[in-house]
N, C-alpha and C positions, 0 to 999 in steps of 0.2 A: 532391422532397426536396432539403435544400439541404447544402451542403459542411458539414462537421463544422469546426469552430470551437477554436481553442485558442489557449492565451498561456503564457508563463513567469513564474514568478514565486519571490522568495525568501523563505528559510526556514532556522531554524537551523542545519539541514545542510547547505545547498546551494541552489539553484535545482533548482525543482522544477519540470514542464509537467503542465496538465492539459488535456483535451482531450473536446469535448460533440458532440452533437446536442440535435437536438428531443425525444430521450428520456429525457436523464440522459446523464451523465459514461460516457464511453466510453474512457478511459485515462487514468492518473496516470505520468508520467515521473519517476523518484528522479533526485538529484542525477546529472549526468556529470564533475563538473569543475567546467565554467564555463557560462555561460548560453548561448553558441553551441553546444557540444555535446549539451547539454541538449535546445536545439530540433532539431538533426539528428536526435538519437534519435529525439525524440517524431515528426517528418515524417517519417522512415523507415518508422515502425510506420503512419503514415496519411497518405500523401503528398496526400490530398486535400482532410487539414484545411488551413483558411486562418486564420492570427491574426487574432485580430480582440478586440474589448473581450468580456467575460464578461456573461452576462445576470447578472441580481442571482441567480436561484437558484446559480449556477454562483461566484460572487461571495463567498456564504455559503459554500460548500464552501472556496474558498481561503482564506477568514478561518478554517473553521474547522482545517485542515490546518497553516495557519501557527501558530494557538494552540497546538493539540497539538506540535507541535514547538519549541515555547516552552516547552512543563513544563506547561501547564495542562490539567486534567481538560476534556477539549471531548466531546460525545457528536458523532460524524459518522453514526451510524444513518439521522438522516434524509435524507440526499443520494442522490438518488435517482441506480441506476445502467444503465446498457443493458447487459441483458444479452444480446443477440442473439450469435448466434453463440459463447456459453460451454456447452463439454458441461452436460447436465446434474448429474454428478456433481458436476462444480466449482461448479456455481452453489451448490448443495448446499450444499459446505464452505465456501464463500465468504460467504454468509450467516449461518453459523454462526458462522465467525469474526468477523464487523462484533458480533458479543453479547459480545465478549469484552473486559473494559473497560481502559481505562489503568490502566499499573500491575500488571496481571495476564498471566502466561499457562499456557499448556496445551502438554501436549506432540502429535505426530501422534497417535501412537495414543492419549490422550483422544480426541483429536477424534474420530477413526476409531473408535473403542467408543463413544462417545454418538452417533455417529450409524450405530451398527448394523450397522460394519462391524469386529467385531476382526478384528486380523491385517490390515488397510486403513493401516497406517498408511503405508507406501510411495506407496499411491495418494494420500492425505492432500498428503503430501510432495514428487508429481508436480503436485496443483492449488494447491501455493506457489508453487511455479519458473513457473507461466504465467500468475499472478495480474496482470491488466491494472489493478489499482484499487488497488495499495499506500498505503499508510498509512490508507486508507477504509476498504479488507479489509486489516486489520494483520494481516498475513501475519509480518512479525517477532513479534508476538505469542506463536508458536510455537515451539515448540523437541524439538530433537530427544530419546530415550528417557535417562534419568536426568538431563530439564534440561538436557543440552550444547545448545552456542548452532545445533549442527545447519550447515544452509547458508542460502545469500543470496545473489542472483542480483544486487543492484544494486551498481553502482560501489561499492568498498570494501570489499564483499563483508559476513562477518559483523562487520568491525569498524563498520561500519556499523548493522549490527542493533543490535549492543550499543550503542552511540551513541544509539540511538531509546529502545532500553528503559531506558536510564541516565535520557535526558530522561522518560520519563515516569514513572518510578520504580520500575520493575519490578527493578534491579540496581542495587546499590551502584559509585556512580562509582571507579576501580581506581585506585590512585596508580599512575603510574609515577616512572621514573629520570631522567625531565629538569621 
C-alpha cells in the first residue's frame, strides 16, 4: 500500500487540503488561516501523507469543492470516499448528509428521526464534530433544533458555517456595521 497523497488548494473561504488513497478521499482540511497552517493541520491528522499532484479523480473533487464554494450548485455525491476506520453510526449519517443539496438544510434531530433514531439528535451532532470529509459531507448543512446555526469545529467556528451557507444560499447574506 502506498502513502496517502494530498495537496492544498484555494477556495473562497480559504485554502482548503484534501488528502486520498487508493480508495477515495480520506480527509478534507477547512480553511486554518493560511496555506502553511492548513498543511500542518491536514499532516497532523496523517503524518504519512505525502504532497504530491492529485490523480484526475481526486482532481474532479477539488474542482468540484472549489465550484461549491463559488456559489454554484456542484453535486459532490459522486466522489468517492474511504470510509475505513469511520464507526458505523457515522458512516450512517455521513451518507445521509452527502443527499442533502445546496442551499438546503436539516436540523440533528431530522436527521436523527429519518434515520430511526428519535431523541438521536445528540449523537447526530457527535458525528459532525468528527466528520473527516467537510464540505463533501456538508456537515454545515446542519443545524441545530429551531434552525440556530448550532456549532462548528473548523477555524472561525460558526461564523464560518454561515459563510458556507450564505455562498450557497441557504441564508440571507447579514449587513453588518462596517
Amino acid at each position: 500500500m502506498t502513502a496517502p497523497g494530498y495537496v492544498v488548494f484555494g477556495t473562497a473561504i480559504g485554502d482548503c487540503g484534501i488528502a486520498w488513497n487508493e480508495r477515495g478521499v480520506i480527509a478534507i482540511q477547512l480553511p486554518e488561516g493560511s496555506e502553511e497552517k492548513t498543511r500542518t493541520r491536514l499532516t497532523a491528522r496523517l503524518p504519512d501523507a505525502v504532497e504530491s499532484p492529485p490523480p484526475a479523480e481526486v482532481q474532479r473533487a477539488i474542482e468540484g469543492v472549489v465550484s461549491l464554494m463559488n456559489g454554484e450548485r456542484t453535486d459532490l455525491t459522486g466522489i468517492e470516499l474511504d470510509y475505513e476506520g469511520v464507526p458505523e453510526f457515522h458512516h450512517r449519517v455521513y451518507e445521509f448528509i452527502r443527499s442533502i443539496p445546496a442551499g438546503k438544510t436539516l436540523t440533528y434531530g431530522d436527521i436523527a428521526n429519518i434515520l430511526g433514531m428519535p431523541g438521536g439528535a445528540q449523537a447526530v451532532g457527535q458525528a459532525m464534530g468528527r466528520n473527516p470529509f467537510p464540505i463533501i459531507v456538508p456537515c454545515h448543512r446542519v443545524l441545530a433544533a429551531g434552525g440556530k446555526d448550532g456549532g462548528f469545529s473548523a477555524r472561525g467556528g460558526v461564523a464560518t458555517k454561515r459563510r458556507m451557507l450564505v455562498i450557497e444560499g441557504a441564508l440571507a447574506d447579514e449587513p453588518t456595521l462596517f
